[in-house]
N, C-alpha and C positions, 0 to 999 in steps of 0.2 A: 358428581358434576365433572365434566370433563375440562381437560385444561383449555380449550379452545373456548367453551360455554362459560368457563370462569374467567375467561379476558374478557367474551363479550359482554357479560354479569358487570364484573368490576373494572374494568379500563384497564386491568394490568396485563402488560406485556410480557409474557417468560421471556426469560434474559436469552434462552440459548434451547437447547434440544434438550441437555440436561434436565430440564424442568419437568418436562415429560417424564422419564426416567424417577424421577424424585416423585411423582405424582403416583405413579405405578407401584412403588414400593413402599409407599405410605396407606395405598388399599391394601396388597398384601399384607402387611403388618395389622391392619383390621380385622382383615378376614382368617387369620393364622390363628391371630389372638382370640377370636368369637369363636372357631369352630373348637378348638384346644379346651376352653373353657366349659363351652356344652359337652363337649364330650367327659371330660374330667362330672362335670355339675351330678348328673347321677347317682352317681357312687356315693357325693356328698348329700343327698337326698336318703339314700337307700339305709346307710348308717346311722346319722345321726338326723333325717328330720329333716325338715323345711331350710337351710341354710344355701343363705343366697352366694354366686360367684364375689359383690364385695364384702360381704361377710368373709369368707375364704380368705379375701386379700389381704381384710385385718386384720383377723388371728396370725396371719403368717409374717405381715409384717411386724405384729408387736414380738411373735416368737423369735424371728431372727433381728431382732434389737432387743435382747430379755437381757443384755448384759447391763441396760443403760436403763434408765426409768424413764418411762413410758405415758406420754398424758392425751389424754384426748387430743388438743390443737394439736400436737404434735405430730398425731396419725392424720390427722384431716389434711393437715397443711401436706404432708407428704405423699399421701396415698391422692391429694388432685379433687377432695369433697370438702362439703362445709362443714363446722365443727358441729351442726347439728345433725347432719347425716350420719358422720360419722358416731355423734351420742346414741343414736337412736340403732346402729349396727351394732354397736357394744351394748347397750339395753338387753337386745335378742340372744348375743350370745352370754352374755351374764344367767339368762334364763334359762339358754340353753345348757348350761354349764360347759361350755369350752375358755370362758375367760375369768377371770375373777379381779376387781375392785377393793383395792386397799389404801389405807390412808395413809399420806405422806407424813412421817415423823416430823420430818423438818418442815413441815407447813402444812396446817390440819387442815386449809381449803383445798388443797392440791388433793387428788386421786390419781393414784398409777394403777395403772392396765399392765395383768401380766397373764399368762397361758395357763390355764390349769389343768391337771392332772390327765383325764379326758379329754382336754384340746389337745394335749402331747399327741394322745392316741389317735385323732381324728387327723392331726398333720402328718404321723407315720402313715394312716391309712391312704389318705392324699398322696403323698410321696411315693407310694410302692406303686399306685394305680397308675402316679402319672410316668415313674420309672417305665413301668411295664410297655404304657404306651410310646415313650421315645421309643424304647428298644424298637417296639413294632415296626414301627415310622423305619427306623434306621437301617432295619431289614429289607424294607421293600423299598428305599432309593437307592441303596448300596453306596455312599457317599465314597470319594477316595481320601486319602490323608491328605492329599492336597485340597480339594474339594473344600473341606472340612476347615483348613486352619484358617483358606480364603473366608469362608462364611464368619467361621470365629472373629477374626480381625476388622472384617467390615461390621460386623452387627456391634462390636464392642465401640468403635468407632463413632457409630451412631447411638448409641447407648449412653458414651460417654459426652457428646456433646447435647444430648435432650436434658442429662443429669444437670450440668452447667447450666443450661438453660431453665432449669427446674428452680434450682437453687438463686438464683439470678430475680426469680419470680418472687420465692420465697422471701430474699433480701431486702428486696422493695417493696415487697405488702407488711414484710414485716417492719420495715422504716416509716411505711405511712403510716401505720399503727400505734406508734411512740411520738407522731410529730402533730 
């Protein structure tokens, strides 16, 4: 929807021109992230099977938090799904053997999610493919170092304020939840 059809839609005025700009980069970041994903998605088909792109996501998040114990809600809550979506992505990968399910000593209802052996090898395999394809990418824009540290600074920029905003979300669902 465009931002002109989304005033006439909901009665909101963009404050300034800026908005436009913010609208524009917000498709981009759709369309970056969708095609990045299918493209990567094969490889993860080709190796291991039917695994879907948020399957991916939650292997890789539970693998780069394998320092900390790991529980369902806590993937759901993070990764932006419900805590049954998320059961039902760890179910698949359990079967698929890239995850494995163990009981919490200090609390035998609690279950942590952590990587196994063959999900190790499946997020190397990930990792080289998608290596490969930045390089690609990074060949045929030719970015400059300056180029480059611009992008860095602003993506991290925005990065780090959706984080706050994420957490912000999380805070307050998690408070109505206790109250």
């Amino acid at each position: 929807m465009s931002p002109d059809n989304r005033q006439a839609k909901t009665g909101i005025k963009p404050m300034n021109d800026d908005w436009r700009h913010i609208f524009q980069i917000s498709n981009l970041f759709r369309q970056v992230s969708s095609v990045y994903s299918h493209t990567l998605n094969p490889a993860h088909k080709v190796a291991f099977g039917k695994i879907t792109i948020n399957q991916s996501k939650i292997i890789s998040y539970i693998f780069s938090n394998s320092d900390k114990d790991i529980g369902i809600k806590t993937i759901a809550q993070n990764l932006m799904v419900s805590a049954a979506a998320a059961s039902q992505a760890i179910d698949r990968l359990v079967e698929a053997g890239l995850i494995e399910r163990k009981q919490d000593p200090q609390d035998r209802r609690a279950v942590m999610i952590s990587v196994s052996n063959e999900g190790k090898k499946f997020l190397k395999s990930i990792q080289e493919e998608s290596m490969e394809l930045m390089g690609d990418i990074y060949n045929e824009i030719s970015p400059t170092e300056e180029e480059l540290a611009t992008f860095r600074k602003i993506l991290s920029q925005i990065n780090n304020s959706l984080e706050n905003r994420w957490q912000r979300i999380i805070d307050d669902n998690t408070t109505k939840d206790f109250n």
